[in-house]
C-alpha positions in Angstrom: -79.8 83.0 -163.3 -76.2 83.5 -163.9 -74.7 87.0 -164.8 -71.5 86.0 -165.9 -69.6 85.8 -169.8 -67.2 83.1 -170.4 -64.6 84.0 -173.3 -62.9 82.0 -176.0 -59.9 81.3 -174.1 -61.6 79.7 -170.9 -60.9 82.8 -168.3 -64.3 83.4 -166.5 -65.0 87.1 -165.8 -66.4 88.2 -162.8 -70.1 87.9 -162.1 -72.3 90.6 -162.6 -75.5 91.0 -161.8 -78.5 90.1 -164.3 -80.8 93.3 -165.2 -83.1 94.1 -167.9 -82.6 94.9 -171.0 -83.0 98.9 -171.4 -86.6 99.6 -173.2 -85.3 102.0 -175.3 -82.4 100.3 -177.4 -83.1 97.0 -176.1 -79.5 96.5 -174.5 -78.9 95.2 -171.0 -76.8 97.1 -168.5 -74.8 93.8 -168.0 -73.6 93.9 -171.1 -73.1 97.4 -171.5 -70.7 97.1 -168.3 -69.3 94.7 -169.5 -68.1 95.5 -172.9 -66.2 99.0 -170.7 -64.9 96.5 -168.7 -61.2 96.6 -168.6 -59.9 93.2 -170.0 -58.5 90.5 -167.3 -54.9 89.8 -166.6 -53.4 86.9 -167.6 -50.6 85.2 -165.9 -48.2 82.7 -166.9 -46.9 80.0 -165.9 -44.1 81.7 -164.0 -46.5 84.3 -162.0 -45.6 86.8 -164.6 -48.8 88.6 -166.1 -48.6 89.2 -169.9 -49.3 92.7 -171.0 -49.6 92.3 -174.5 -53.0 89.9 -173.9 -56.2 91.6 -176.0 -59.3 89.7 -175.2 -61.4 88.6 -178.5 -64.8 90.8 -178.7 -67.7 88.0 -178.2 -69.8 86.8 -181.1 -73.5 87.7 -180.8 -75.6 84.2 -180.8 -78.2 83.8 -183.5 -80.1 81.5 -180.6 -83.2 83.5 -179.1 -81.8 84.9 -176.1 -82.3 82.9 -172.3 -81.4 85.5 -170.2 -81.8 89.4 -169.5 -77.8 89.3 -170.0 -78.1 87.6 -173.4 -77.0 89.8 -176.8 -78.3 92.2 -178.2 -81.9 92.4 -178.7 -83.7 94.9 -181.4 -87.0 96.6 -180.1 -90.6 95.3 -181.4 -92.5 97.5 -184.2 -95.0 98.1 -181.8 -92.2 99.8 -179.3 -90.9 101.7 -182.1 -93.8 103.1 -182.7 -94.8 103.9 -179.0 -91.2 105.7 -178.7 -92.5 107.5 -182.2 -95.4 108.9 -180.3 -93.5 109.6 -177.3 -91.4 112.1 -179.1 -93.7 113.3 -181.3 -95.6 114.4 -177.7 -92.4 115.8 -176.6 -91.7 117.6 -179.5 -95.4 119.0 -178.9 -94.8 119.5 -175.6 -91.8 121.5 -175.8 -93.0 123.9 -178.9 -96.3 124.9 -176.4 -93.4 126.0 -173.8 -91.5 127.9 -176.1 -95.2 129.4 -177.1 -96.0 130.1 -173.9 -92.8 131.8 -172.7 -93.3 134.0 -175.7 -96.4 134.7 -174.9 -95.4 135.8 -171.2 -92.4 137.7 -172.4 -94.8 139.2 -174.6 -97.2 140.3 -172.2 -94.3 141.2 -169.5 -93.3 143.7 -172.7 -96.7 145.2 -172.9 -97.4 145.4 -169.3 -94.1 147.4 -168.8 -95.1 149.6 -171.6 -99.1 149.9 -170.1 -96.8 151.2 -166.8 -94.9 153.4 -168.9 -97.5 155.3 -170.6 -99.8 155.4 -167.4 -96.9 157.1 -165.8 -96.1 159.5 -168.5 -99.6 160.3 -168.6 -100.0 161.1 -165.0 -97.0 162.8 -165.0 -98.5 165.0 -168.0 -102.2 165.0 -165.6 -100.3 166.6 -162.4 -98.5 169.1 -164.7 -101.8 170.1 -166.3 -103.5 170.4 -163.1 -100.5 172.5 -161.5 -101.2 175.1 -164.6 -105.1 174.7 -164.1 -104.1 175.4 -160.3 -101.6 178.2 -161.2 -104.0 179.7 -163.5 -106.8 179.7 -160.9 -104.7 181.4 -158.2 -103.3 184.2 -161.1 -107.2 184.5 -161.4 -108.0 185.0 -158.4 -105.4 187.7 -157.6 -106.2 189.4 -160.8 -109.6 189.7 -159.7 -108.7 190.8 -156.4 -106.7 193.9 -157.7 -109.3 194.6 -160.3 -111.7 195.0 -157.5 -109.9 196.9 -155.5 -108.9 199.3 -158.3 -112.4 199.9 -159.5 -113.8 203.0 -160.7 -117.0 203.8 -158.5 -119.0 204.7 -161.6 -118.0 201.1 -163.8 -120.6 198.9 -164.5 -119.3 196.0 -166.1 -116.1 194.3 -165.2 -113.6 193.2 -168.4 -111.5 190.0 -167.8 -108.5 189.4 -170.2 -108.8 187.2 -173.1 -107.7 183.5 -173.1 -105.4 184.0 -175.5 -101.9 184.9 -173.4 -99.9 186.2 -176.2 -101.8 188.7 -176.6 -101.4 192.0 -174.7 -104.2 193.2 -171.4 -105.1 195.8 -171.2 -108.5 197.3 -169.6 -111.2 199.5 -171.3 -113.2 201.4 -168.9 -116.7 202.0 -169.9 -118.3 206.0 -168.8 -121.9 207.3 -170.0 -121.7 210.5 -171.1 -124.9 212.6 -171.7 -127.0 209.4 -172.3 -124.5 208.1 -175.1 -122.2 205.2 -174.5 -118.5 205.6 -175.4 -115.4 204.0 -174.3 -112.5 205.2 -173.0 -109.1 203.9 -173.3 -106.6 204.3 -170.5 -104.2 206.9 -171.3 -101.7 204.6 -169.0 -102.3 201.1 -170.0 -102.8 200.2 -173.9 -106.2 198.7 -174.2 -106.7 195.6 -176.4 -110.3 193.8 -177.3 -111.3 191.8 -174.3 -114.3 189.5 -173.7 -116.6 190.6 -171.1 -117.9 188.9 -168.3 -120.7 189.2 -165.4 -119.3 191.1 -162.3 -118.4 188.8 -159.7 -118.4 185.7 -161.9 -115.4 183.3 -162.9 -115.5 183.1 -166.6 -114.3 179.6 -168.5 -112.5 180.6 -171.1 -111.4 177.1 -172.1 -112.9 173.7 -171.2 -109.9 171.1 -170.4 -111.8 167.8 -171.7 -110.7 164.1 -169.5 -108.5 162.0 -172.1 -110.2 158.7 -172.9 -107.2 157.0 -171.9 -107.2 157.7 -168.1 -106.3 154.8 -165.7 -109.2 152.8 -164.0 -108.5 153.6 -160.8 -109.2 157.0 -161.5 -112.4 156.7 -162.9 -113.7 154.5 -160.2 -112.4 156.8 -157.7 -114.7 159.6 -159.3 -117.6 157.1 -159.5 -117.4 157.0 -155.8 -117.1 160.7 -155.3 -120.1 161.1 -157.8 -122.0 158.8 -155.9 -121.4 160.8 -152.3 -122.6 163.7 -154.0 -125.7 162.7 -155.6 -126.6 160.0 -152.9 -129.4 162.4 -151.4 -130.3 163.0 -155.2 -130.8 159.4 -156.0 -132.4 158.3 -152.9 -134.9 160.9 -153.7 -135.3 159.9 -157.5 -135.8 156.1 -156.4 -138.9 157.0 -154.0 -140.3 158.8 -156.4 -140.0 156.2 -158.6 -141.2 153.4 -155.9 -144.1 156.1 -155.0 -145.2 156.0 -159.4 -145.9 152.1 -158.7 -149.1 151.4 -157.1 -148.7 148.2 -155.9 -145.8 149.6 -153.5 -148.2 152.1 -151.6 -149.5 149.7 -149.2 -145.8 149.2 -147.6 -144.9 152.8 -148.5 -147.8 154.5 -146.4 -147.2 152.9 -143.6 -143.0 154.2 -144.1 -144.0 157.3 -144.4 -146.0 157.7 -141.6 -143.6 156.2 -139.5 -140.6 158.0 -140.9 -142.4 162.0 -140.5 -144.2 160.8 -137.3 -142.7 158.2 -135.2 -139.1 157.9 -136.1 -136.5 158.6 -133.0 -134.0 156.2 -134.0 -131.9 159.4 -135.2 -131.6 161.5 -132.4 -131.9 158.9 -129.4 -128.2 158.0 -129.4 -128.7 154.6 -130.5 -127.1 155.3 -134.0 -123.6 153.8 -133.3 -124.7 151.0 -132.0 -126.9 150.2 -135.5 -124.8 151.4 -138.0 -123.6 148.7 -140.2 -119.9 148.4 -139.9 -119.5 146.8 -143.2 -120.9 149.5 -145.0 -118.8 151.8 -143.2 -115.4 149.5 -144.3 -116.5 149.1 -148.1 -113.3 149.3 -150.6 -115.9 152.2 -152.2 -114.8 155.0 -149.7 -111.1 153.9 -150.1 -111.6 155.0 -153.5 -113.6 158.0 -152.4 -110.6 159.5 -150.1 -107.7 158.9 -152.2 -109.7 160.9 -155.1 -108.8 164.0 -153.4 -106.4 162.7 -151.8 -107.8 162.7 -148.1 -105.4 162.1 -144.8 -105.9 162.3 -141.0 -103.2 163.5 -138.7 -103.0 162.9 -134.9 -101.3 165.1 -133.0 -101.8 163.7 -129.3 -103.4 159.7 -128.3 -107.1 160.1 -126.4 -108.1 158.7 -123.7 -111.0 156.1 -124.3 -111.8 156.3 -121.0 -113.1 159.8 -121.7 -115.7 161.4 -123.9 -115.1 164.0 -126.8 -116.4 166.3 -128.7 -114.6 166.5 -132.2 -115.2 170.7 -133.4 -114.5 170.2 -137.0 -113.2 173.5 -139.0 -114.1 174.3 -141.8 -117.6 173.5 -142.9 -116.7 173.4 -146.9 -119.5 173.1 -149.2 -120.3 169.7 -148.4 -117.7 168.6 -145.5 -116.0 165.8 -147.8 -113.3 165.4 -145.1 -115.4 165.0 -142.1 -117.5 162.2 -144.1 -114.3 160.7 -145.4 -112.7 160.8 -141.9 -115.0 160.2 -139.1 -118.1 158.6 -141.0 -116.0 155.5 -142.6 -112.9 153.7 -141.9 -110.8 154.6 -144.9 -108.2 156.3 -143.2 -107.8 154.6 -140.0 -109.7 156.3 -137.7 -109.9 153.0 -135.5 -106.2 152.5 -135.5 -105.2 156.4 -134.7 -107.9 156.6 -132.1 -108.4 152.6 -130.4 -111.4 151.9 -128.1 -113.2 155.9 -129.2 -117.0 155.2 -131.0 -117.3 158.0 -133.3 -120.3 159.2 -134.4 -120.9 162.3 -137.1 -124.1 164.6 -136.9 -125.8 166.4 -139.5 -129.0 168.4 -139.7 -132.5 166.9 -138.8 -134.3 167.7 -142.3 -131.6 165.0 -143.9 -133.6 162.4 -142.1 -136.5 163.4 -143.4 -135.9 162.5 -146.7 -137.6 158.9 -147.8 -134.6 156.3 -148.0 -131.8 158.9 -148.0 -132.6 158.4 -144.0 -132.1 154.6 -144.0 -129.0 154.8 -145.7 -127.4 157.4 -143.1 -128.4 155.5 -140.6 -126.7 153.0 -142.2 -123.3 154.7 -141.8 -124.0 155.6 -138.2 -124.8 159.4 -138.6 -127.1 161.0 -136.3 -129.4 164.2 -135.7 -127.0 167.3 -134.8 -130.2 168.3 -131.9 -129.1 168.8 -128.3 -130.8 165.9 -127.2 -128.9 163.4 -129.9 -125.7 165.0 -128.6 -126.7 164.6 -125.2 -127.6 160.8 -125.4 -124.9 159.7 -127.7 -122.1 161.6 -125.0 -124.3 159.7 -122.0 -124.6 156.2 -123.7 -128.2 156.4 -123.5 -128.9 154.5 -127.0 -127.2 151.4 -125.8 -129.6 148.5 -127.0 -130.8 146.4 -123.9 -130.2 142.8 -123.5 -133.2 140.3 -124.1 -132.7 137.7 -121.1 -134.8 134.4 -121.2 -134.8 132.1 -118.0 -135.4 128.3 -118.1 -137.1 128.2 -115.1 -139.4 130.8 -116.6 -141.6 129.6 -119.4 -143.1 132.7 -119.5 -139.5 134.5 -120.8 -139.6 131.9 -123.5 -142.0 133.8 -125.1 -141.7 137.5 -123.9 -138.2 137.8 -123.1 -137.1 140.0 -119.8 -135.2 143.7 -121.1 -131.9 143.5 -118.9 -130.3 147.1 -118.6 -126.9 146.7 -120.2 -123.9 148.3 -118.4 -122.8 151.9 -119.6 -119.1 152.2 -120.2 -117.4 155.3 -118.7 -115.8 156.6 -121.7 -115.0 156.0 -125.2 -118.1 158.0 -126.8 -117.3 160.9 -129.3 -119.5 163.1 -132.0 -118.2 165.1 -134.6 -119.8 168.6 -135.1 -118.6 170.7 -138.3 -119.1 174.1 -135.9 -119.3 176.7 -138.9 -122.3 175.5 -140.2 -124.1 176.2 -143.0 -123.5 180.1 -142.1 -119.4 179.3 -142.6 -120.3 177.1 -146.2 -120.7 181.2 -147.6 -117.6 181.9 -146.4 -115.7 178.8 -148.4 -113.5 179.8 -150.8 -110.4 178.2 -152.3 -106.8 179.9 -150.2 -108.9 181.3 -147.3 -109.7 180.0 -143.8 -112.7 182.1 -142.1 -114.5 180.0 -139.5 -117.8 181.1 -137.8 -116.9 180.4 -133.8 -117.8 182.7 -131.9 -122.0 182.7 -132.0 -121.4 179.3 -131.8 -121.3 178.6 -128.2 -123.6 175.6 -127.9 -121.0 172.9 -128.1 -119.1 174.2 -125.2 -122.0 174.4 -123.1 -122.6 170.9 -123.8 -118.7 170.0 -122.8 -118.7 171.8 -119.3 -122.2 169.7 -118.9 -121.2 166.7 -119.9 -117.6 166.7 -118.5 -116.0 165.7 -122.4 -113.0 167.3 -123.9 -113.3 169.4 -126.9 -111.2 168.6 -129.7 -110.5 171.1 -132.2 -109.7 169.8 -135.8 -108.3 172.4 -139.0 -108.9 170.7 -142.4 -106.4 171.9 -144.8 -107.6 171.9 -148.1 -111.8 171.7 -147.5 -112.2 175.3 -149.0 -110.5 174.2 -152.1 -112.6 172.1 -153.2 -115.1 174.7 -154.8 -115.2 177.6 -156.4 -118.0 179.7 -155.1 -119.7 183.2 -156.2 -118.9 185.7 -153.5 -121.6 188.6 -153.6 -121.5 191.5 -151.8 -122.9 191.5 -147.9 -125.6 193.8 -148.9 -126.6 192.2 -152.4 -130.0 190.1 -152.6 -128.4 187.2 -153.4 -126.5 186.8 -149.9 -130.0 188.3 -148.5 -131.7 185.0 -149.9 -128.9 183.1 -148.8 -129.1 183.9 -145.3 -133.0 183.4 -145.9 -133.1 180.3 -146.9 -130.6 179.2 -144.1 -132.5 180.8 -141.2 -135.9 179.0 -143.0 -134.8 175.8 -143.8 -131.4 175.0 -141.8 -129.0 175.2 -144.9 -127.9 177.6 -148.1 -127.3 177.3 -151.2 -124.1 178.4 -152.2 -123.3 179.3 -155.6 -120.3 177.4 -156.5 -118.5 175.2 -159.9 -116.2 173.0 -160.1 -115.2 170.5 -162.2 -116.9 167.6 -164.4 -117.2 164.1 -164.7 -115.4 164.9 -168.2 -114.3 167.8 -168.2 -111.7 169.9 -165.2 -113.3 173.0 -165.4 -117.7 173.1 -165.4 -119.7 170.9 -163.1 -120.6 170.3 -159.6 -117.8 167.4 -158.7 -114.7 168.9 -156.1 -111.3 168.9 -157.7 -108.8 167.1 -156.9 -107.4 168.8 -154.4 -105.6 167.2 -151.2 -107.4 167.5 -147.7 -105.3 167.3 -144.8 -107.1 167.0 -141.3 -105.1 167.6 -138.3 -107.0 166.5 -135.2 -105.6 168.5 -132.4 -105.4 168.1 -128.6 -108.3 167.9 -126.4 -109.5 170.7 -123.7 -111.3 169.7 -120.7 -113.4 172.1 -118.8 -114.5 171.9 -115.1 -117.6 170.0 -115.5 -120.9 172.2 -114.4 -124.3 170.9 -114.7 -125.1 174.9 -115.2 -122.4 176.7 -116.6 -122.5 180.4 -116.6 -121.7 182.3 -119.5 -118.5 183.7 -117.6 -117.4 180.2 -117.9 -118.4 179.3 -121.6 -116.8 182.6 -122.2 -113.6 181.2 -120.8 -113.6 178.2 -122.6 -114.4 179.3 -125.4 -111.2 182.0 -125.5 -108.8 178.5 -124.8 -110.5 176.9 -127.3 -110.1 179.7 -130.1 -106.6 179.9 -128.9 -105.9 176.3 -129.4 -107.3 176.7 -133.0 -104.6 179.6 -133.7 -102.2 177.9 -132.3 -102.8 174.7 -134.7 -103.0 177.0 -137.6 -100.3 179.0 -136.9 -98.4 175.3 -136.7 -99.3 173.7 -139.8 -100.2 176.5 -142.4 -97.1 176.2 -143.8 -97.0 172.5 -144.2 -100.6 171.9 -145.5 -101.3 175.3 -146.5 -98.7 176.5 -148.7 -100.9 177.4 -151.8 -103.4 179.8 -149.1 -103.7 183.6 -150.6 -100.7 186.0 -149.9 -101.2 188.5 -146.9 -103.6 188.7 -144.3 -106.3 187.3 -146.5 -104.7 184.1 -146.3 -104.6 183.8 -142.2 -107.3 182.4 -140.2 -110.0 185.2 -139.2 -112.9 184.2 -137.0 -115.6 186.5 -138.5 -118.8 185.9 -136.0 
């Protein structure tokens, strides 16, 4: 079919090619390009063309159109109204964009003031703990010189009142001839104080948790609550499982096993059945950057050796040696490739009903010589069942194939203080129990591993804790208790779930853990004690020399003077 338009004068245009008619206004692209078309030349007779030529516009034809180049034709109802509905869903279309972006402009706007407020509020949080922290340390002092300026014959002990606009002053209280009176100071004006137990921290004011607090926060004190009352509620739930009847025939038989026949704690096999997913949970991610908690290597081990990590200080409850060597929150894998860590506590924790499944669970084992022994020899290493195809009987009872022992790469972590160095915990001091303990480097020269001291900066923080006198009953008890059942009970606050100043949760405080270089010792299957003597003096040097290194990097808030230094008290 034929793309071409004759005019009225005979002159044929040039062909064009035969399209469609467009669907939307029903004209075809031949005749649109054709009515921009510029209009032929005409030439006369004598070769000259005639500029003043204007072609006549063609007529449209009434005649139903035979070709897609034909007039112009009108679209049907029925398109009409599909183009209606096409722009009505366009219309539609764009109005929910135009909703949408406002709605993400809109939530961009509240987000950025969510972020705002969050940081203004923390901002306002570390300023308010920096006062609490301030006000702690003025206390501390203030006690410290009241102390030390006591009257022989006093009997109660005066702390200032809360109020700080008011002026201090102190009253001291004298029987005379069986009749009370008080005193004033003819030095200091004395002003009404509230008075307080002797040797006790009075809260004068209760900083309550705003409701507002981000929830990252409270999730990291969920985990921190649940480190500290783990032992509590493993202990709640068997009680509870022991209450149901039904459960007794499978919990007899546990409980025979576990105060009777369990090993699996002190046979060295603990790193090798730990569950390394519990160990890697997001939940102790949360748990260290409560405080927050960091690891510092000084020097790379060799995992072709053995260690011995001698953690300093005990703390109340170690939270850095659990957060640093019993999961894999901060990186202990990555500072320290190819090294199988293993932390020890005390062998009554595993006597506990279920508390002792779940420490198993993160690979902790017995503190005894023997557990120390077989984890530093590899002696826990599961054996290999072997079955043979030539042997049917193997099919069945599978052959035990010794596995190969590695040379090196085994490590424990002891904290060396003890419960004996817990009493000694308090916040801006660093006294470690060292030198009774001499066990750990008898174990080192016998075992040929390198003892590697480690300072945590920031564990004695963590607590406030009663300090009684040497000779009171109190520390009597304490050091009862401890000889009797293997661990004290310190009497210590802290701060709340809701509150920053009563309770039994740590504060916030960061814990820095430098884990310093390793001393190796001439291995001796029986070492003298002219030989742990040795060892032990390069190892308490090594520990001065750390201190001595990084006090004033991690330990800037430690008490003024010489109570502030490291002292090695037994």
């Amino acid at each position: 079919m034929s793309g071409s338009i004759a005019s009225s004068d005979g002159y044929i245009d040039s062909p064009r090619p035969a399209t469609p008619p467009n669907e939307k206004i029903g004209i075809s692209y031949a005749e649109v390009t054709a009515a921009k078309a510029p209009p032929p030349i005409r030439h006369s007779s004598t070769g000259i063309p005639e500029s003043t030529y204007s072609r006549p516009h063609p007529t449209p034809s009434t005649s139903a159109p035979t070709s897609y180049s034909s007039a112009l034709e009108k679209p049907s109802p029925e398109e009409r109204k599909r183009h209606r509905a096409e722009r009505q869903v366009q219309e539609q279309y764009e109005e929910q964009e135009r909703l949408l972006a406002e709605q993400k402009a809109e939530r961009r706007r509240k987000r950025r003031e969510k972020d705002e407020q969050e940081r203004l509020e923390w901002e306002k949080y570390e300023q308010e703990k920096q006062r609490r922290r301030k006000e702690r340390k003025e206390r501390r002092e203030r006690e410290r010189l009241e102390s030390g300026g006591e009257s022989a014959t006093s009997s109660r002990t005066f702390s200032p009142p809360a109020n700080g606009s008011e002026k201090i002053g102190y009253i001291q209280e004298e029987i005379e001839g069986g009749s009370k009176g008080i005193e004033r100071s003819s030095l200091v004006p004395a002003v009404q104080m509230e008075e307080r137990p002797s040797l006790v921290s009075a809260v004068q004011k209760i900083h309550w948790a705003p409701l507002n607090i981000p929830l990252p926060r409270r999730l990291q004190t969920a985990a921190v609550l649940w480190h500290t009352l783990s032992m509590t509620l493993c202990f709640g739930f068997f009680w509870f499982v022991l209450a149901i009847p039904l459960s007794w025939p499978l919990l007899v038989p546990y409980l025979i096993y576990v105060f009777f026949f369990a090993t699996n704690h002190a046979d060295g096999s603990a790193p090798y059945k730990r569950s390394e997913f519990l160990r890697s949970l997001s939940l102790w991610r949360l748990y260290t950057e409560y405080f927050p908690m960091r690891l510092h290597r000084t020097v790379e081990l060799d995992p072709s050796k053995n260690y011995i990590f001698a953690y300093h200080p005990h703390g109340i409850i170690s939270h850095g040696a659990f957060g640093n060597f019993c999961t894999e929150a901060t990186g202990f894998k990555e500072l320290f490739p190819g090294i199988k860590n293993t932390l020890l506590t005390i062998d009554s924790n595993f006597n506990i009903p279920f508390n002792r499944e779940y420490l198993l669970a993160m690979g902790l084992a017995s503190v005894s010589k023997s557990s120390c022994e077989a984890l530093l020899r590899g002696d826990g290493i599961p054996k290999k069942k072997a079955r043979s195809l030539w042997r049917p009987i193997t099919w069945v009872f599978p052959q035990t194939v010794e596995t190969p022992k590695d040379e090196g790469g085994r490590a424990i972590t002891i904290a060396i203080g003890g419960a004996r160095e817990s009493l000694e915990a308090r916040p801006g001091a660093m006294k470690l129990v060292c030198k009774m303990r001499r066990g750990f480097l008898k174990l080192a020269i016998r075992e040929g591993a390198g003892v590697v001291p480690v300072l945590s900066f920031g564990e004695n923080d963590l607590y406030e804790q009663l300090m009684p006198d040497k000779e009171s009953w109190i520390r009597k008890m304490q050091l009862a208790a401890k000889k009797t059942l293997g661990f004290t009970i310190p009497l210590i606050h802290a701060r709340g779930v809701f509150n920053y100043d009563v309770g039994l949760m740590p504060y916030r405080h960061e814990i820095n853990t430098v884990v310093g270089k390793p001393i190796f010792p001439p291995k001796n299957t029986d070492p003298s004690d002219q030989e742990v003597s040795e060892f032990q003096k390069r190892y308490i040097d090594e520990l001065q020399r750390m201190w001595d290194e990084w006090k004033d990097v991690f330990a800037k808030d430690r008490l003024p003077g010489s109570e502030g230094e490291l002292e090695i008290i037994e």
